[in-house]
Every structure is written in C-alpha cells, then in structure tokens.
BAKOL-124414 format. One record per residue: x, y, z of N, C-alpha, C in turn; residue in three letters. Coordinates in steps of 0.001 Angstrom, whole numbers, always signed. Atoms other than C-alpha are relative to their C-alpha. Layout:
// BAKOL-124414
PAPA     n_x     n_y     n_z    ca_x    ca_y    ca_z     c_x     c_y     c_z resn
PAPA       X       Y       Z       X       Y       Z       X       Y       Z  ALA
...
END
This chain:
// BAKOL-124414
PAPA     n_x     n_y     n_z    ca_x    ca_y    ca_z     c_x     c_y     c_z resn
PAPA    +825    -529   +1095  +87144  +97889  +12910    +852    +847    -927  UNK
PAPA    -834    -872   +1150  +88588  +99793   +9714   -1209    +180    -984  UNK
PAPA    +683   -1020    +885  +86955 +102164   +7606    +819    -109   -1531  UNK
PAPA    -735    -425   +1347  +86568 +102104   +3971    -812    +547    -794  UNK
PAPA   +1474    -591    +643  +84627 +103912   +1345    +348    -515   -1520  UNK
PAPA    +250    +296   +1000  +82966 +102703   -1567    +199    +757   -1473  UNK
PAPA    -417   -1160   +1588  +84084 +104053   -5573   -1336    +180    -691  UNK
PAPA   +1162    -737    +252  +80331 +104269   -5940     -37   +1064    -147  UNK
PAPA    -593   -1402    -335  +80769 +107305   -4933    +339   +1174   -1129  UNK
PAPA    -767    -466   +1011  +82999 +108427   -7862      -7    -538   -1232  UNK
PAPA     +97    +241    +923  +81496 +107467  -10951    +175    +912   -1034  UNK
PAPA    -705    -966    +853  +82797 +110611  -12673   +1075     -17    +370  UNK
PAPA   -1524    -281    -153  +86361 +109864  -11940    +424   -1934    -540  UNK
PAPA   -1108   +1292    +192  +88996 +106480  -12724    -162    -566    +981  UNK
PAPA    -396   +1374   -1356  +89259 +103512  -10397   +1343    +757    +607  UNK
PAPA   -1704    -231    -890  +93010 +104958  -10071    -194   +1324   +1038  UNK
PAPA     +30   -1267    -852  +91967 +108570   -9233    -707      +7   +1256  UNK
PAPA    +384      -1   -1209  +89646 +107551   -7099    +374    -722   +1213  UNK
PAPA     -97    +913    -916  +91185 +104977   -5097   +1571   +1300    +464  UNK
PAPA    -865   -1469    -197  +93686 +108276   -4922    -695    +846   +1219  UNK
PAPA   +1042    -859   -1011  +90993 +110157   -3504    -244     -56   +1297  UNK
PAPA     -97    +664    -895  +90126 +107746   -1117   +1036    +327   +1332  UNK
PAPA   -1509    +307   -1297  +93330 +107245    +761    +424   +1301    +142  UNK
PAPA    -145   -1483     -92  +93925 +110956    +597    -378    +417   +1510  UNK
PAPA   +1088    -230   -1267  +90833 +111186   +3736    +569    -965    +853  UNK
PAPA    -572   +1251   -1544  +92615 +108297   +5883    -656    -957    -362  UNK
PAPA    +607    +942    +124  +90671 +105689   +4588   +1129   -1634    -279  UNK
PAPA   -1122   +1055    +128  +92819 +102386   +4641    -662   -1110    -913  UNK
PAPA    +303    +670   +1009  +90168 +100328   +2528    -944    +788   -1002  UNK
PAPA    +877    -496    +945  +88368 +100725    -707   -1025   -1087    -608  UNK
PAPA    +897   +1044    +782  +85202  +98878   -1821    -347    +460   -1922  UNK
PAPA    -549     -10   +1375  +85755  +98683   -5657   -1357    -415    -959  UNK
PAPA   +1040    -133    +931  +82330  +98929   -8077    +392   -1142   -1262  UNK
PAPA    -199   +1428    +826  +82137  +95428  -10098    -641    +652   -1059  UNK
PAPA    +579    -274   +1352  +80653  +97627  -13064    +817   +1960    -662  UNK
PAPA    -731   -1052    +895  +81336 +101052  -15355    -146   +1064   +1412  UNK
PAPA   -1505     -54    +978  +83605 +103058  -15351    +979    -792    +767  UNK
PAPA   -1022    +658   -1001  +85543 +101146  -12385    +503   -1383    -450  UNK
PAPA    -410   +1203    -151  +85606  +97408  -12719    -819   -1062    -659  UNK
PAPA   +1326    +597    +757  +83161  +95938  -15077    +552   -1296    -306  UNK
PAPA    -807   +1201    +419  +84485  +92044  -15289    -166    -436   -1192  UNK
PAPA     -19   +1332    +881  +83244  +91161  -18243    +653   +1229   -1185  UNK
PAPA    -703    -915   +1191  +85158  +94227  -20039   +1773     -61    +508  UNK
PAPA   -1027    -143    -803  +88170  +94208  -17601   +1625    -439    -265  UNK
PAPA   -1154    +963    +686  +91536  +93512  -19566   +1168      -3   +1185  UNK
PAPA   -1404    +602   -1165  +94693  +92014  -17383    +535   +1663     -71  UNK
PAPA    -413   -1407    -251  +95945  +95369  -18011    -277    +709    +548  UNK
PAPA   +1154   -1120   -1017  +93240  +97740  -16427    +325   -1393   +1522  UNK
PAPA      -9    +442   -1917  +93181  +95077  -13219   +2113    +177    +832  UNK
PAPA   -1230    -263    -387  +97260  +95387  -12980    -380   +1624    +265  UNK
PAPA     -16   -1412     -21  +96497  +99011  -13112    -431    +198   +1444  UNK
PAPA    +598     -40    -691  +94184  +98606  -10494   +1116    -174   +1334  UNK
PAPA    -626    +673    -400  +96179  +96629   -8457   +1331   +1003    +621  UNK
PAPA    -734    -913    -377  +99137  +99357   -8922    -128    +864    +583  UNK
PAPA    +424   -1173    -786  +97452 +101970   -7528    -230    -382   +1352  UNK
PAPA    +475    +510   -1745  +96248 +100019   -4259   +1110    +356    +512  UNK
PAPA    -922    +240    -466  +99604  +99316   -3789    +893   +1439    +719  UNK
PAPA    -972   -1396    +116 +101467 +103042   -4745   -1067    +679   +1678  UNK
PAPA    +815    -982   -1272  +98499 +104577   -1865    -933    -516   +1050  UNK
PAPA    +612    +806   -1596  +97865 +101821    +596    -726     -88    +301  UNK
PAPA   +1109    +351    -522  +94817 +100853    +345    -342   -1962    -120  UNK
PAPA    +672   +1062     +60  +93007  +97400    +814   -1469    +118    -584  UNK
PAPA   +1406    +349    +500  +89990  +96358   -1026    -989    -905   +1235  UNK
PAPA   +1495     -89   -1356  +86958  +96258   +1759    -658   -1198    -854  UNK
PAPA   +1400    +101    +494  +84296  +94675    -726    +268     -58   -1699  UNK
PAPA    +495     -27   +1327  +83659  +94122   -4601   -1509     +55    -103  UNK
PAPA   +1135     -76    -111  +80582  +95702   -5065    -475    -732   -1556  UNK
PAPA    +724    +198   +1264  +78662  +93440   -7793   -1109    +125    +227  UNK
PAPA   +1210    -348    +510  +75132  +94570   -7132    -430    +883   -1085  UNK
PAPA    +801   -1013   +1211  +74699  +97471   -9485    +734    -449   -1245  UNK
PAPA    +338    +409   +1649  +74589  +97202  -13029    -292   +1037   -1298  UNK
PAPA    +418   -1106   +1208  +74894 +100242  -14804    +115    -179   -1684  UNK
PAPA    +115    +455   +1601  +76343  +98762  -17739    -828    -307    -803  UNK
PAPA   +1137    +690   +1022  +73346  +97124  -18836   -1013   +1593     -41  UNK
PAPA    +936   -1295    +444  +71328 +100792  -18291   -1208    -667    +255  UNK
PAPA   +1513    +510     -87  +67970  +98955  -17642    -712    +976    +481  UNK
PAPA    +492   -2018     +77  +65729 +102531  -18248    -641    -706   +1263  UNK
PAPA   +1117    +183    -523  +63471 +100499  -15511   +1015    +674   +1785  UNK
PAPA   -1133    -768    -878  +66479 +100929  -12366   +1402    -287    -267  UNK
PAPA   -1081    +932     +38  +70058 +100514  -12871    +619    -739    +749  UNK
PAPA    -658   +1041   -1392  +70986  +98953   -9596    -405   -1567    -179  UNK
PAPA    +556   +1016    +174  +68271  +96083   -9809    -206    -927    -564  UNK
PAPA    +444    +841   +1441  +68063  +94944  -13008   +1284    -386    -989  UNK
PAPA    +755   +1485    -403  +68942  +92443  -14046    +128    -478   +1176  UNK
PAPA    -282    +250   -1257  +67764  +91081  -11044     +46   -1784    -308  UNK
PAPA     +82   +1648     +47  +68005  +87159  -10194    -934    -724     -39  UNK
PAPA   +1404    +570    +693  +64218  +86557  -10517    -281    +625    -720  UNK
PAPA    +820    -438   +1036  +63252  +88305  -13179    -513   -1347   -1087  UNK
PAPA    +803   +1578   +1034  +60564  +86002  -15573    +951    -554    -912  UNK
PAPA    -389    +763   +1086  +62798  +85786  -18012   +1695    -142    +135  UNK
PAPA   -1091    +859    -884  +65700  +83364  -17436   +1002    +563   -1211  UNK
PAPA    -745    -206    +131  +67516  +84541  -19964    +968   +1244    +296  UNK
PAPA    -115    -963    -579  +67568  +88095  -19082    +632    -152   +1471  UNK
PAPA    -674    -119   -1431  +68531  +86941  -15222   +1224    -520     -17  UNK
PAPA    -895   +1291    -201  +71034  +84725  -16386   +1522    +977    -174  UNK
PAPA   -1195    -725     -44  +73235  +87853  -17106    +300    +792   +1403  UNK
PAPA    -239    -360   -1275  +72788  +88768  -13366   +1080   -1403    +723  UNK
PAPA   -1061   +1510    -416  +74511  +85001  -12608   +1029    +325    -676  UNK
PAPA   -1448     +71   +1115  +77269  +85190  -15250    +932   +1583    +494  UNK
PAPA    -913    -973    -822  +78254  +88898  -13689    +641    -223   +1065  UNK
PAPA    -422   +1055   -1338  +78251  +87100  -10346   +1221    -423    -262  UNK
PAPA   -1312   +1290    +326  +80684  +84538  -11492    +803    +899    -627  UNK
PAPA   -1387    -800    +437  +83067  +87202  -13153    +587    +851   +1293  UNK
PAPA    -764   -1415    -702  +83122  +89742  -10452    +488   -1630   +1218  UNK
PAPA    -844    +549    -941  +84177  +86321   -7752   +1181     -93    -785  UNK
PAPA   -1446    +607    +504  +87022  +85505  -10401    +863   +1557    +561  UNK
PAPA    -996    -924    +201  +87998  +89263  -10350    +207    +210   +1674  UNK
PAPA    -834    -381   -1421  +88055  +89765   -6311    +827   -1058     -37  UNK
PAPA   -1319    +714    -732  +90271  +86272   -5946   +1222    +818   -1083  UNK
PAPA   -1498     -80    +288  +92580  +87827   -8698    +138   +1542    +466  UNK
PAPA    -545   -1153    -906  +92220  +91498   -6841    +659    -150   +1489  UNK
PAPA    -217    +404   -1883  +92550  +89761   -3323   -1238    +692    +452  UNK
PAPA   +1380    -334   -1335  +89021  +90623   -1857    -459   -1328    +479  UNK
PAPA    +531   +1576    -924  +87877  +88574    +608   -1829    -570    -267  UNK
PAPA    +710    +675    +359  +84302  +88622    -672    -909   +1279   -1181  UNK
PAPA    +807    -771    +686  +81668  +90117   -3150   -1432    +142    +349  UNK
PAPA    +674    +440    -382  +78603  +91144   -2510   -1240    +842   -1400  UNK
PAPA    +751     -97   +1087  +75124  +91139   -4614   -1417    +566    +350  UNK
PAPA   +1342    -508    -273  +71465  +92320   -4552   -1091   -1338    +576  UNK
PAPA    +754   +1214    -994  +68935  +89759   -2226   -1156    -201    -571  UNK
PAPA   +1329    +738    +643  +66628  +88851   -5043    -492    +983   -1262  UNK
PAPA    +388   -1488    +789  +65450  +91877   -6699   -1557     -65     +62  UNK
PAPA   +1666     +32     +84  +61789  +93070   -7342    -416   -1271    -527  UNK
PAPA   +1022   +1052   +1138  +58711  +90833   -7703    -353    +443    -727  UNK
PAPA    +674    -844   +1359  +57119  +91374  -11027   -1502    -261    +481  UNK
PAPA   +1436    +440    -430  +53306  +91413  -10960    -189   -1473    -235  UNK
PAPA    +840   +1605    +759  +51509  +87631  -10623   +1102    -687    +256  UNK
PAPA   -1621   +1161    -762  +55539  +86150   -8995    -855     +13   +1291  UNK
PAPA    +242    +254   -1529  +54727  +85082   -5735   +1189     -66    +716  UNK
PAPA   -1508    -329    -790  +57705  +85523   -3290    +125   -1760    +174  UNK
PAPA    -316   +1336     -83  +57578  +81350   -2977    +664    -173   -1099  UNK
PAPA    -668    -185    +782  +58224  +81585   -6479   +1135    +275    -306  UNK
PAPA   -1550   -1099    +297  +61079  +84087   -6416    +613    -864    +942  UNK
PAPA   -1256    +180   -1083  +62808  +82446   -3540    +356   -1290    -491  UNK
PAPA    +104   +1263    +855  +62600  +79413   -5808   +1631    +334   -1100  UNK
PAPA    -928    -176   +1094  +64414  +80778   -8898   +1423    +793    +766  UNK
PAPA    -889    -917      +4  +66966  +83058   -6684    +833    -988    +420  UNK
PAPA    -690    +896    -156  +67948  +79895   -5242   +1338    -998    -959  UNK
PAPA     -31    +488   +1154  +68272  +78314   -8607    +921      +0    -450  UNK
PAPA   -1508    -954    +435  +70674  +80938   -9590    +971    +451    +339  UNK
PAPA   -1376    -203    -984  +72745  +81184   -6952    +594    -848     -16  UNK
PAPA    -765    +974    -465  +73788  +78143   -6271   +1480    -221    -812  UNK
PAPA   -1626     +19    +805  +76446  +77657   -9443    +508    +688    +716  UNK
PAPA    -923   -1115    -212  +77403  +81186   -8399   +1349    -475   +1767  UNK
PAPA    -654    +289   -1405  +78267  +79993   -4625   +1038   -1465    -269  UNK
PAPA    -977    +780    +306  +80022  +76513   -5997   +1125    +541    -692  UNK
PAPA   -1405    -676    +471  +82659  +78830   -7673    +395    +737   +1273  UNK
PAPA    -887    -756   -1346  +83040  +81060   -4556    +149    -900    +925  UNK
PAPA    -599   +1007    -757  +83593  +77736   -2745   +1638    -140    -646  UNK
PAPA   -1294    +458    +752  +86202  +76790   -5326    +830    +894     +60  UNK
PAPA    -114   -1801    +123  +87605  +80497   -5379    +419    +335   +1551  UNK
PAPA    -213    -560   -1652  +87749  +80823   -1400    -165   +1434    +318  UNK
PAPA    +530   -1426    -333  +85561  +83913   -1979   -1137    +246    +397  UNK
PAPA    +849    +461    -373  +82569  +84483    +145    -684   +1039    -911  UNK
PAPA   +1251   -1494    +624  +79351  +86233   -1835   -1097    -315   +1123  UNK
PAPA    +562    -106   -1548  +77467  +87834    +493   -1539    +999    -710  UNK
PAPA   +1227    -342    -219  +73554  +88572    +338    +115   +1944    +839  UNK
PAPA    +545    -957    -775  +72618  +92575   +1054   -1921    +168    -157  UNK
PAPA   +1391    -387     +16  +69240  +93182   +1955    -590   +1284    -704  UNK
PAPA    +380   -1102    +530  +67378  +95734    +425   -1297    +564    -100  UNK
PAPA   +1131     +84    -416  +64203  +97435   +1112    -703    +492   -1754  UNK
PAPA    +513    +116   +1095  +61828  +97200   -1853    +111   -1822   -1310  UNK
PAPA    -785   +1168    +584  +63744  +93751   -2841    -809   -1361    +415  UNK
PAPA     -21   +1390    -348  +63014  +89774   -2466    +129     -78   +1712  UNK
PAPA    -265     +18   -1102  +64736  +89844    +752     +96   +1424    +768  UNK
PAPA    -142   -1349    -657  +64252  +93166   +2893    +527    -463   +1302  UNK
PAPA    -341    -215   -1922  +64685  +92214   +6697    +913   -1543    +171  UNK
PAPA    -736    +613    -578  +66668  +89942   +8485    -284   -1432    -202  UNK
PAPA    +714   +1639    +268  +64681  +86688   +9103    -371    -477   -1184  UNK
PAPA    +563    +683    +888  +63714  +86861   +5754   +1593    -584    -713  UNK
PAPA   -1306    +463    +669  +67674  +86489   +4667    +229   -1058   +1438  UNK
PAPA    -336   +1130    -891  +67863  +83944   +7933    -687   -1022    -601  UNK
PAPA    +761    +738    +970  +65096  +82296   +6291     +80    -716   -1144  UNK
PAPA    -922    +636   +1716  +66634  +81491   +2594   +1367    -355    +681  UNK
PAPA   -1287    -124     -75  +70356  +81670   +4313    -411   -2245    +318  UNK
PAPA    +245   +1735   -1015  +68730  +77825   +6347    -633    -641   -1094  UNK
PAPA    +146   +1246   +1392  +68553  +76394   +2555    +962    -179    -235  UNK
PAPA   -1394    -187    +934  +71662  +77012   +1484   +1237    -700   +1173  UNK
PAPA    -939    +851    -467  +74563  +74517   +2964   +1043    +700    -524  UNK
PAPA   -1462    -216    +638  +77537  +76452   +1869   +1002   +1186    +984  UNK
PAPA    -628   -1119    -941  +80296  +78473   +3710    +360   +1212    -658  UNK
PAPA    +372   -1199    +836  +80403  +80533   +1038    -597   +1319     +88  UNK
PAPA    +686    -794    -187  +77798  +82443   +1730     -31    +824   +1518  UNK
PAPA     +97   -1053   -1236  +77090  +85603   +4188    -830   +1476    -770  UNK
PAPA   +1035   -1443     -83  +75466  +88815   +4985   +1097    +993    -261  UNK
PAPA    -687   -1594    +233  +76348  +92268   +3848   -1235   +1044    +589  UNK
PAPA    +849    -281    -937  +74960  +93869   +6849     -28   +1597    -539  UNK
PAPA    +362   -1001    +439  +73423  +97185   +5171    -269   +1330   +1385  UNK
PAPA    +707    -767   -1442  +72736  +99664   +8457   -1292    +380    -556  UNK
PAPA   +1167   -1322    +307  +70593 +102116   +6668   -1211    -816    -688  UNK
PAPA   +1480   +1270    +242  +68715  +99166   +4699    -680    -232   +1081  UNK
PAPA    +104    +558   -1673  +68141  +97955   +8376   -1437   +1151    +131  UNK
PAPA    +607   -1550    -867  +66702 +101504   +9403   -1205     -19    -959  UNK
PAPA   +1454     -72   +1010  +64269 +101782   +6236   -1063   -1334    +410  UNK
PAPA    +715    +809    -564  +63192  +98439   +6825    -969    -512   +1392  UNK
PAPA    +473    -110   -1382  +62298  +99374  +10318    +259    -932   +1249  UNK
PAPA    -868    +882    -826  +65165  +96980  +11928   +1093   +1131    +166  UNK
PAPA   -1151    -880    -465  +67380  +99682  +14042   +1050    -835     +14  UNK
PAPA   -1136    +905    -133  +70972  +98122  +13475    +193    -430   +1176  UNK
PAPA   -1331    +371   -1099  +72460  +98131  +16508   -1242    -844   +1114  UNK
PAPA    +324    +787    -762  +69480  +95961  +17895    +119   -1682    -984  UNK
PAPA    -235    +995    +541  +70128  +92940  +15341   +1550     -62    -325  UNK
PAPA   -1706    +245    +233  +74168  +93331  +15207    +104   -1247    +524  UNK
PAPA   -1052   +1169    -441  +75108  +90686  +17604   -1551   -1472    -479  UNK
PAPA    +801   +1172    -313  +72063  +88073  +16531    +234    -468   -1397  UNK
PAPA    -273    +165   +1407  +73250  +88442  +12748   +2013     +43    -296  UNK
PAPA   -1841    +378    +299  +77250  +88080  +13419    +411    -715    -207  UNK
PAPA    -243   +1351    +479  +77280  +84926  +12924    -262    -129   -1673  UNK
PAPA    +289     +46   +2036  +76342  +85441   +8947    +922   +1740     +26  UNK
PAPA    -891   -1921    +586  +78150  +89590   +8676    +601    -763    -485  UNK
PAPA   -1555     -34    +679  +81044  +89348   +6658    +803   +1417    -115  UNK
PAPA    -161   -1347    +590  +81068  +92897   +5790   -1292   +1162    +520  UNK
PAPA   +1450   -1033    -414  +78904  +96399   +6840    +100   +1176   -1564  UNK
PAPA    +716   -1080    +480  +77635  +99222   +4782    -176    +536    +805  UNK
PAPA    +398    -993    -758  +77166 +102112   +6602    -261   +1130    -709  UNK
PAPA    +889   -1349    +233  +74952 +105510   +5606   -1089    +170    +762  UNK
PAPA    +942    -203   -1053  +72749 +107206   +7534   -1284    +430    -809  UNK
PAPA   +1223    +155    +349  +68853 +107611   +6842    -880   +1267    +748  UNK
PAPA    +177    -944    -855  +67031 +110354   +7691   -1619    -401    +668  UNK
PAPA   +1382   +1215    -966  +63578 +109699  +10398    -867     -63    -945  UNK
PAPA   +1388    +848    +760  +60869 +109206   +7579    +462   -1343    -519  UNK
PAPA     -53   +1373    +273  +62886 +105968   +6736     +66    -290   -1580  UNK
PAPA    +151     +65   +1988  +62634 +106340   +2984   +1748    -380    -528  UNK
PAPA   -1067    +411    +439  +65948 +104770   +1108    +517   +1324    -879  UNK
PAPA    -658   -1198    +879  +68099 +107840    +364   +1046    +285   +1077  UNK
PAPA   -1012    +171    -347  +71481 +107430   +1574    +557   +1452    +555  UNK
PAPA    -567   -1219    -581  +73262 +110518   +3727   +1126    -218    +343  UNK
PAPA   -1040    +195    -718  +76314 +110831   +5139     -14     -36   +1526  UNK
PAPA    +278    +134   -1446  +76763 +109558   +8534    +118   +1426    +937  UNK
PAPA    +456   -1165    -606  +75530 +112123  +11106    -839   +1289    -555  UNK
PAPA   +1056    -992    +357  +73244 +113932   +9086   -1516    -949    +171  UNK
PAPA   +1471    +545    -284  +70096 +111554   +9590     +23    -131   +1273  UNK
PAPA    +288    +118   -1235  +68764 +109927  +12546    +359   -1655    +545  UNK
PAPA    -538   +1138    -239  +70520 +106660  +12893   +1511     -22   +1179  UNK
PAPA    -911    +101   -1311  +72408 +105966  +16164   +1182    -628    -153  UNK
PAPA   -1315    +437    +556  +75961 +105570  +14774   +1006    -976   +1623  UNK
PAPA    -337    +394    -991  +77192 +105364  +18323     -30   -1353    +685  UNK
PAPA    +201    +809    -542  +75178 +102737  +19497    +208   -1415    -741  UNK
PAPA    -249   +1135   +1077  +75740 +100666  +16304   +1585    -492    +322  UNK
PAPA   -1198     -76      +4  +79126 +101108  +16280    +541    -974   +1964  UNK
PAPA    -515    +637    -868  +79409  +99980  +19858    -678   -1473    +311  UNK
PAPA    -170   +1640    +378  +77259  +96561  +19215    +506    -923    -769  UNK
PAPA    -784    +553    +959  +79498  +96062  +16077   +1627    -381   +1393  UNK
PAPA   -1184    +377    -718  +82739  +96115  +18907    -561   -1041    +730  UNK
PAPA     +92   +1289    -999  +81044  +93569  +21596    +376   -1219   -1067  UNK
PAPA    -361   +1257    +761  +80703  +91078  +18559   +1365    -553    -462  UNK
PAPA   -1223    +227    +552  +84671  +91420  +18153     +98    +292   -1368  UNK
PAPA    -533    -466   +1555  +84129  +92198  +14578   +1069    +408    -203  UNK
PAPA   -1448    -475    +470  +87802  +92527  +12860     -70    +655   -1526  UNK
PAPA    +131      +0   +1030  +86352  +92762   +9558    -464   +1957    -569  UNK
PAPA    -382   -1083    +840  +86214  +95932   +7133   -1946    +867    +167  UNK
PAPA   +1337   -1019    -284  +82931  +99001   +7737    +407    +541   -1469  UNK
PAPA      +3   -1238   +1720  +82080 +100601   +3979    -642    +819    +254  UNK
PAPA   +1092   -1109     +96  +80856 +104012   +3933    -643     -13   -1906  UNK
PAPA    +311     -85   +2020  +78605 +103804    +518   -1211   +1240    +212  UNK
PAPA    +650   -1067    +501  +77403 +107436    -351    -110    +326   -1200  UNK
PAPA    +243     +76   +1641  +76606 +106683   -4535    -575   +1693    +128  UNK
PAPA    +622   -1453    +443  +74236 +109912   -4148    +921   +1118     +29  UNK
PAPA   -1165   -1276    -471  +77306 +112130   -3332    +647    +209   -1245  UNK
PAPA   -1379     +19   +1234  +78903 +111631   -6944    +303   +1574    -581  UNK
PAPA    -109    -926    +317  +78685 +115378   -7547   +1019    +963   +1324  UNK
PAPA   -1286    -352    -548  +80874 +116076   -4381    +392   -1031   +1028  UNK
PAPA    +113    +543    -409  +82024 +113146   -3491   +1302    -226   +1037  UNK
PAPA    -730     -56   -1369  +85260 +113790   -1324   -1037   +1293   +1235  UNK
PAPA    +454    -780   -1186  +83600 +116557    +581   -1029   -1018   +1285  UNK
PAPA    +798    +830    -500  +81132 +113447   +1289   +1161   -1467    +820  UNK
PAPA   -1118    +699    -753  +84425 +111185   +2239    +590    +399   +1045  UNK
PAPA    -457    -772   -1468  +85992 +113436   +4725   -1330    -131    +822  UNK
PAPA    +707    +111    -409  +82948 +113967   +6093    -236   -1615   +1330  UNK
PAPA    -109    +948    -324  +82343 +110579   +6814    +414    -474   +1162  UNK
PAPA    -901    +712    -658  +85041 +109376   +8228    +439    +833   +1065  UNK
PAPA    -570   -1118    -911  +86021 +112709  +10335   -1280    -263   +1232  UNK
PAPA   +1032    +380    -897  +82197 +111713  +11914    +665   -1660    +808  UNK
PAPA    -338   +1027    -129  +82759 +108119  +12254   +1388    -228   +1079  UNK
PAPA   -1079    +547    -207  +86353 +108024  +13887    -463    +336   +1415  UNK
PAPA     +99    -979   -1723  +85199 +110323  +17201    -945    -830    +472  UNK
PAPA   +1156    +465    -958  +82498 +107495  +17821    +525   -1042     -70  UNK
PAPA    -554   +1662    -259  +84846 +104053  +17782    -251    +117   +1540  UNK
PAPA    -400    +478   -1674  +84664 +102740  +21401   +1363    -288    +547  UNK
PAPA   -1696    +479    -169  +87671 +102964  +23244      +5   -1224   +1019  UNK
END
C-alpha cells in the first residue's frame, strides 16, 4: 500500500507548491486535480504540464490518481463538483462533462497516471427516472472508455452519495453493461460509510473492479463531510487490514478538499494517523 494525498486540498496554492507540500509530509504519491488552478486540460499548455512533470520529478513524487470529477472551472452556482454532470437533460450542457473526460485521459497518459477517475452519474433532475439516467450515462461514457482503451488508461467510476450511482451493487449493476477493461472502481471509504456500506465489509467482494481508494473519515451521523482520518468514526484499522488480505499494490488517496484553509496541518495529520495502522 502507498499513501498519497490529493491537490484538492490546496486550491489556494500552485500544482508545483503543492506537490512541494505534499512530499514535504512523506507522502510518495500525489493525486493531481483535472481542473483550476492545478490541471484544467482544456487550458493546460505543454509548458505548465512540463512544469508539472518537473516538479514530480525535483521531489519524488508519483501521481496516485487524476482527479477529473470536479469542475470548478465551469462554477455551476447549482454545485461545483457535480455539474456538469453526465445526465443532465440537456445533452449539450453534459457533453462538456464527456469532452473533459477525454482531455483529462490524454493528460494522465502524457503525465503517466495509471488512471482517472470521474463522478458515477450525477444528480437526477425532477421527472429523470434512474432507468433513464443509467441510459444516457451509458451513452456518454462509452466514447470516453474507447479512448482510455486506446490510451491504456483506466477511468474509474466513484460512487457518491446523493449521485446516480451511490452503493456498490448499484456500480456492479451498470459496471455488467459495460464490456471494457478500461473501466474500474474508485473505491471512496467515506462515500461507503455515508451510504451505509462500512468499507472494510465490501473491500475484498469489490477488488476485483478497485483500481484506486479514497480515504477520509466520516463522522457517526453519516452525513458527507470529509475529516481527516481518525477524527470520525470509521474503522481505519479494520479497512486498512481488508485492503492488505486483497494484496492490493495499488496507490490509497487521502482527499481532504474541506481542509483548503489549513491544508498541510490536514496532510501530516493524515498520514502520521494512517502509517501506525498498516498491518505488519
């Protein structure tokens, strides 16, 4: 397992400073924000990604993750994470949630990430029926996943509670349409926990789709508001030790976005929790 934390996090600082920051706390990967001020693909000149690129290099980090779910760029007053989501009614409006897709896979194969991952549908609107939505998200994925075939980059489905897809079976459910190797899970913990699926009892039945984790902790009313691990009530321990039976080799993100006002104190943190509970 290897620890990395997300530049969510640090949306008042540089991709460079923060991927500075980062590796500062021991962190050996960094999951890299597919939108402003970090990595926005469809603004992203060869220059800024060499930049990028230089800095990994100068302070030894690996890229965990390309986060393309959020979407601040576009500002949508309604949420900025969600919107544009991949069903929304109007196709042209979603179609800039696909076309981000397809930039941020070009930019992990030319960062080297092994995959990107996106939002699992987004809200229904009133009068969609979820048959509906699982209709159009299909629709709109699919191009996206024939480039991350071509690309040899996997995009990976996170669940999300309030979303299209919240729980497990319902992303097992859509995953048993989709024929592509492309695709995988971006196993959320704390989504998990809101949704009222404790991780560490669906780890080993969903390893076969992980690619990648998220980790934040949740505190017991379950409500989606991200903490730093060991301040809620989520059993890091026990997660952490059904993530080792499955052999997992692959990369753990700490994503604490709400921390952006102190967001190393929220990195140390972290990871100073996290390291004293690996299984030996």
């Amino acid at each position: 397992m290897r620890f990395a934390f997300s530049s969510n996090a640090y949306l008042h600082y540089s991709i460079e400073t923060t991927i500075e920051r980062i590796a500062s706390f021991g962190y050996s990967g960094i999951e890299i924000l597919a939108d402003v001020p970090h990595a926005w693909p469809a603004g992203l000149l060869s220059e800024r990604k060499q930049s990028i690129l230089d800095a990994l290099a100068r302070f030894h980090l690996t890229i965990s993750n390309i986060n393309a779910f959020m979407m601040n760029a576009i500002a949508d007053p309604r949420q900025p994470y969600w919107h544009p989501s991949w069903i929304d009614p109007d196709p042209h409006y979603r179609a800039i949630r696909r076309e981000h897709t397809k930039r941020s896979l070009y930019l992990a194969r030319e960062l080297g990430a092994p995959h990107i991952s996106t939002e699992p549908g987004g809200p229904l609107v009133p009068g969609q029926s979820p048959e509906e939505a699982f209709n159009i998200f299909y629709d709109e994925l699919m191009p996206c996943l024939e480039i991350a075939e071509q690309l040899d980059v996997r995009l990976l489905i996170e669940p999300e509670p309030g979303l299209l897809i919240e729980r497990f079976n319902e992303y097992l459910a859509f995953a048993d349409r989709i024929d592509s190797p492309a695709l995988g899970l971006n196993f959320d913990i704390g989504h998990a926990y809101c949704a009222g699926e404790d991780p560490q009892d669906w780890i080993a039945r969903m390893a076969p789709h992980t690619a990648h984790y998220h980790f934040e902790d949740i505190a017991s009313n379950r409500i989606h508001q991200h903490l730093i691990p060991g301040h809620g009530t989520i059993d890091f321990a026990a997660t952490l030790s059904e993530v080792a039976k499955t052999g997992y080799s692959g990369w753990i993100t700490v994503e604490l976005y709400p921390y952006m006002d102190h967001p190393d104190d929220a990195a140390r943190k972290a990871r100073e929790y996290l390291i004293n509970l690996i299984p030996s």
